[in-house]
C-alpha positions in Angstrom: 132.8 38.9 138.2 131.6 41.7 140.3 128.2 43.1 141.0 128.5 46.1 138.5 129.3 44.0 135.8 125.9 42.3 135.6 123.2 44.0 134.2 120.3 45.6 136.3 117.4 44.2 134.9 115.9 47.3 134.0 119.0 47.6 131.8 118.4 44.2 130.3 114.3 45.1 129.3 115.9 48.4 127.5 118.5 45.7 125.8 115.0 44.0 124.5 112.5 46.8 123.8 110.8 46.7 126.4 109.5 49.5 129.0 111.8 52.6 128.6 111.9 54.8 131.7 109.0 53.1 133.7 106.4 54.9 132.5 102.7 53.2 132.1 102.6 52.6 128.3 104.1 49.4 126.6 106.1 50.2 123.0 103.2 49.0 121.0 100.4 51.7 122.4 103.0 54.2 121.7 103.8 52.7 118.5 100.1 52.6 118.0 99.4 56.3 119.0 102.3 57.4 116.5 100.4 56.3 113.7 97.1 56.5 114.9 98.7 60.4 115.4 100.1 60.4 111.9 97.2 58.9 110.1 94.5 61.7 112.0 96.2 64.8 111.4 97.1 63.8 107.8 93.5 63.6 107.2 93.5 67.2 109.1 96.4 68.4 107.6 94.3 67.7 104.1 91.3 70.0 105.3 94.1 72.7 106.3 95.3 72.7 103.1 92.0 73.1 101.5 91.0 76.0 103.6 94.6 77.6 102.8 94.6 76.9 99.4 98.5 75.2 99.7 100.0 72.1 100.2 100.7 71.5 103.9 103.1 68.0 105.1 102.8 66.7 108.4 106.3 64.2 109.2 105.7 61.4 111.4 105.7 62.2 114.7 107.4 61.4 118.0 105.6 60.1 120.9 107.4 60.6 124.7 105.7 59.8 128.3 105.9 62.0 131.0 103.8 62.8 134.5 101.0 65.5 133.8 102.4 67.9 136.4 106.2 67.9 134.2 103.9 69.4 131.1 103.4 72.8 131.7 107.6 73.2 131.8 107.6 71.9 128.6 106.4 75.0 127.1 107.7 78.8 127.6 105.9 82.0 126.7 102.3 82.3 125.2 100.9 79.7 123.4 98.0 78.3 121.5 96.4 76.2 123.0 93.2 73.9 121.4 91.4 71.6 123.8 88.6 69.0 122.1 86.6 66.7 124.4 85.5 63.3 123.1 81.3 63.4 123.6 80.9 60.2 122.1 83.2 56.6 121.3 85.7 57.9 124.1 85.9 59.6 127.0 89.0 62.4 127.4 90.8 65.8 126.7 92.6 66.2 123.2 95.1 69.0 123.4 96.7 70.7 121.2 99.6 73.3 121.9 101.0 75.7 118.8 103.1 78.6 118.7 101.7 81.7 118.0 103.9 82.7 115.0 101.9 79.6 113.5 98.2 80.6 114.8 99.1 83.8 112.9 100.5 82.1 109.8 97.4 80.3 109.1 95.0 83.2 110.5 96.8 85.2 107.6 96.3 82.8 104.8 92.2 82.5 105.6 92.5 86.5 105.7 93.6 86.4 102.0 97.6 87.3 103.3 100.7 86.0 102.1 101.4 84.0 105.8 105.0 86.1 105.8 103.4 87.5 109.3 105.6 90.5 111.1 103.7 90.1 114.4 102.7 87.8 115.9 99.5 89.2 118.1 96.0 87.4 117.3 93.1 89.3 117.6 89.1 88.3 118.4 88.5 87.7 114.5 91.9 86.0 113.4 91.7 83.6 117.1 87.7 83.3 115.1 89.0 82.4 111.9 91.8 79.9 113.1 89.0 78.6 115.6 86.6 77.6 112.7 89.9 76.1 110.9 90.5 74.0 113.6 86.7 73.0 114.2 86.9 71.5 110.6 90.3 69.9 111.0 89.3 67.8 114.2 86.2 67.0 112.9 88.3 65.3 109.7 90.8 64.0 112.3 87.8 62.6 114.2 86.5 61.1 111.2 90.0 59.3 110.4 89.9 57.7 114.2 86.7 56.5 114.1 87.4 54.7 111.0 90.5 53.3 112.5 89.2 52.2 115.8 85.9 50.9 114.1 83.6 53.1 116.7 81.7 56.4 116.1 83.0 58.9 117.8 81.8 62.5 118.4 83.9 65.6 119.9 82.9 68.9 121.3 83.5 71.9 119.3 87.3 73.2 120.2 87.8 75.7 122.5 91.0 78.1 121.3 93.0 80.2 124.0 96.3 81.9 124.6 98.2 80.5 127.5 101.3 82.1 129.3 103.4 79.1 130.4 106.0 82.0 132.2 103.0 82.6 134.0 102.8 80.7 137.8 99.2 80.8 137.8 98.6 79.5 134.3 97.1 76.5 134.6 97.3 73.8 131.9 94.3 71.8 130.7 93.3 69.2 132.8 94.0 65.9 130.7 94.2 64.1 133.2 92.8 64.8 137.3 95.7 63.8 138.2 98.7 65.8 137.9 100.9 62.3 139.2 99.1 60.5 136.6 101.2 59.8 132.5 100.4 61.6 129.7 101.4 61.0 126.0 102.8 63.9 124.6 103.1 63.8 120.2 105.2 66.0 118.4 104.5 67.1 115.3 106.2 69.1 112.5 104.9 70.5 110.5 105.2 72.3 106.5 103.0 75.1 105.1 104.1 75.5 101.3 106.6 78.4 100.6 107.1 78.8 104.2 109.4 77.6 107.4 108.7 74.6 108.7 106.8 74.6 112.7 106.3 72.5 115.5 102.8 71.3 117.4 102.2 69.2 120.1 99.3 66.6 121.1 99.0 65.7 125.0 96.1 62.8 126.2 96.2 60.7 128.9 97.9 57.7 129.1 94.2 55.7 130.2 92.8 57.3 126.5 95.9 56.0 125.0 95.0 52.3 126.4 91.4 52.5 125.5 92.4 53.4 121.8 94.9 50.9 121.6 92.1 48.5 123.1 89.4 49.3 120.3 92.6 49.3 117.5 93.7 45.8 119.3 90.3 44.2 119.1 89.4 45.5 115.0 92.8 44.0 113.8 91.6 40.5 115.3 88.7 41.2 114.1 89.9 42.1 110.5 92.1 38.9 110.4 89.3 37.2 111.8 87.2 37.8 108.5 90.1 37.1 106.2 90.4 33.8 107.7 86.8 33.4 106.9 87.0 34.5 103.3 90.5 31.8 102.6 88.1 29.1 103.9 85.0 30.1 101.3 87.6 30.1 98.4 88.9 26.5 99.9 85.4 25.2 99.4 84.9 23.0 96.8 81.9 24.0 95.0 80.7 21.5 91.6 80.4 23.5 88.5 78.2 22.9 85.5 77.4 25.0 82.3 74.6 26.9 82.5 72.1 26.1 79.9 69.7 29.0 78.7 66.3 29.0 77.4 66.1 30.0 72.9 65.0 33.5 72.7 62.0 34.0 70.5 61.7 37.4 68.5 58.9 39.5 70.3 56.8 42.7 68.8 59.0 45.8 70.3 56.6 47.9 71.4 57.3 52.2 71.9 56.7 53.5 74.8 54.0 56.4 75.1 53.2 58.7 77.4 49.2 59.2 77.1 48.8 63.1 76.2 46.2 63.5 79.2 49.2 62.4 82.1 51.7 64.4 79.8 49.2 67.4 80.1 49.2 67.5 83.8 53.4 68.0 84.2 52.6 71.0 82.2 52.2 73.8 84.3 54.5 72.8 86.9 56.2 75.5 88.0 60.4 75.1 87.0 63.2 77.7 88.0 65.1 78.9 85.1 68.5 81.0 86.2 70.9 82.7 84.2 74.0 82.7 84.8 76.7 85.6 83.6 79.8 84.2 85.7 81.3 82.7 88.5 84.4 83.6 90.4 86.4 82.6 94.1 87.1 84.6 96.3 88.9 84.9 99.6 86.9 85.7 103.1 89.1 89.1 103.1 88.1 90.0 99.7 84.6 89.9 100.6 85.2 91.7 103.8 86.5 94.5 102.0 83.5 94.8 99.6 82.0 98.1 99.4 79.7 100.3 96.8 81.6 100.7 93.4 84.0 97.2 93.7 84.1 95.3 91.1 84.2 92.1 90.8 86.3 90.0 88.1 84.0 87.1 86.7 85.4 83.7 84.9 83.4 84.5 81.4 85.0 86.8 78.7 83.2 89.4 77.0 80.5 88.2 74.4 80.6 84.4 75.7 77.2 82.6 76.0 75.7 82.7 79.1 74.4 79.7 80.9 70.9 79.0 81.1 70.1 76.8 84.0 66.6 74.7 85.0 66.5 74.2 88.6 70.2 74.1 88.8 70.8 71.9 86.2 73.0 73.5 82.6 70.4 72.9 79.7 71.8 75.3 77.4 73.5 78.8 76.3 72.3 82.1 74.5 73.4 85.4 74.4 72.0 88.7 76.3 69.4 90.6 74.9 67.2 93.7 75.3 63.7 93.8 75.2 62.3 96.8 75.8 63.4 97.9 78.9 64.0 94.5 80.5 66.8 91.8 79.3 66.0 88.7 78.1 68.3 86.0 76.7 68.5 84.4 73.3 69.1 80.6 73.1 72.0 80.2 70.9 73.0 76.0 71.8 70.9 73.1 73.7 73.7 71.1 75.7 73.7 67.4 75.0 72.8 64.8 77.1 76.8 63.8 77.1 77.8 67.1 78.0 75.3 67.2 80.8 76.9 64.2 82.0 80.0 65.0 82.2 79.0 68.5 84.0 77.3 66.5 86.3 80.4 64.7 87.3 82.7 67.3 87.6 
């Protein structure tokens, strides 16, 4: 047998699953970024769809490893680009790079638009609007990490530029110090309802990617940890016996009264009663455009009772009224106690 017939042993950990291309992280931390990826901007891709008022899927992503100085070729033309610091829980860059045609998509859609964009140019308020949409997103994203790494974790507000990769001189966000150092890059893609489907990216350092996969490492022992625990309480054999209780006797019922000289001091409290004609929603471009003379389309139809309101709370309905020169309202039904209730929960 001859020396090229044996297998290199780099060869032979590829055979198992083991490293792939040398790089720094094992299969399970990118396994373990995947979902921690897919999980996070789920719970992101909820608040989007929220804020756009359409249902937005996020597929499961793909997770590569590559040296922080290969990045920047990854990407051509201008960009997006979203960089969030972790203040608090963990220490690194989160960066996220979009395509324009995307930024201006989703600016669109908060303007009121239809997201069928013709250009793709962002200006100072849509790069505003997209920035506050992606302020809320990280912040659920955040949220979804923390509660899947078992620490609190804080991030910095985002800060939203346009990069031009053809650009020499453009430098991209320092992830890592280290431009020799790995990075994970995550790709995304991602569904806006009615419209083509888009691609994002996620870069952090391959260190951040160890520390999470620590924290994740150390609450799954410690989650079996405690069902180990509760499988030994049930085991315990504990000695039952019927509980024997006491004869009731009858007792004297007694009502409840309020004396009228505490009942006279609630009185002349103060309470805020508010009347309410209508409601409606409406988008942040609607209300942009408002001007003298727009109307405004409300949910109540012509002659329906009005709600009458006691410090926010729905106590009953009545009808509008003129008295003398002023309007006044005329109670026409007390709302029950159940239908309170159930207002209540809605």
């Amino acid at each position: 047998m001859t020396e090229k017939e044996f297998l290199s042993q780099e060869e032979i950990d590829k055979l198992l699953g083991g490293s792939d291309t040398g790089g720094v992280l094992t299969l399970e931390e990118k396994d373990m970024i995947g979902e921690i990826g897919n999980i996070a901007m789920g719970s992101a891709a909820t608040t989007l769809s929220m804020i756009l008022g359409r249902d937005i899927h996020i597929t499961v992503p793909t997770v590569r490893e590559e040296k922080m100085k290969n990045v920047k070729s990854d990407f051509s033309g201008e960009q997006v680009v979203v960089s969030v610091e972790y203040i608090e829980g963990l220490e690194g860059l989160n960066v996220l790079v979009l395509n324009k045609k995307l930024v201006a998509v989703i600016a669109d859609l908060m303007m009121g638009g239809s997201g069928e964009v013709e250009t793709e140019e962002l200006d100072e308020i849509k790069l505003s609007a997209v920035g506050e949409a992606m302020n809320q997103m990280m912040g659920s994203a955040a949220t979804s990490l923390s509660e899947l790494l078992g620490i609190t974790i804080n991030i910095s507000p985002p800060k939203v530029e346009i990069l031009n990769f053809d650009d020499p001189s453009t430098q991209f966000p320092p992830v890592t110090d280290n431009p020799e150092k790995d990075v994970a890059v995550v790709e995304f893609e991602i569904e806006i309802e009615g419209l083509p489907k888009s691609k994002f990216y996620q870069v952090i350092s391959a260190d951040l990617v160890k520390k999470m996969y620590e924290y994740f490492t150390k609450k799954q022992s410690e989650a079996k940890g405690s069902e180990k625990k509760e499988e030994k309480k049930e085991e315990k054999k504990v000695k039952v016996e019927p509980v024997e209780f006491a004869e009731l006797k009858p007792s004297e019922t007694r009502k409840t009264e309020v004396p009228s000289d505490k009942l006279e001091l609630l009185l002349d409290i103060p309470l805020r009663v508010t009347v309410e004609l209508g409601r409606t929603r409406m988008t942040l471009k609607r209300v942009l455009e408002m001007i003298p003379g727009s109307i405004i389309e409300l949910d109540k139809l012509t002659g329906e009772p009005v709600d009458i309101l006691v410090n926010g709370k729905l106590i009953a309905r009545g009808e509008v009224v003129v008295i003398d020169e002023n309007f006044g309202v005329r109670i026409t039904e007390i709302v029950s106690p159940k239908e309170r209730l159930e207002l209540l929960n809605e």
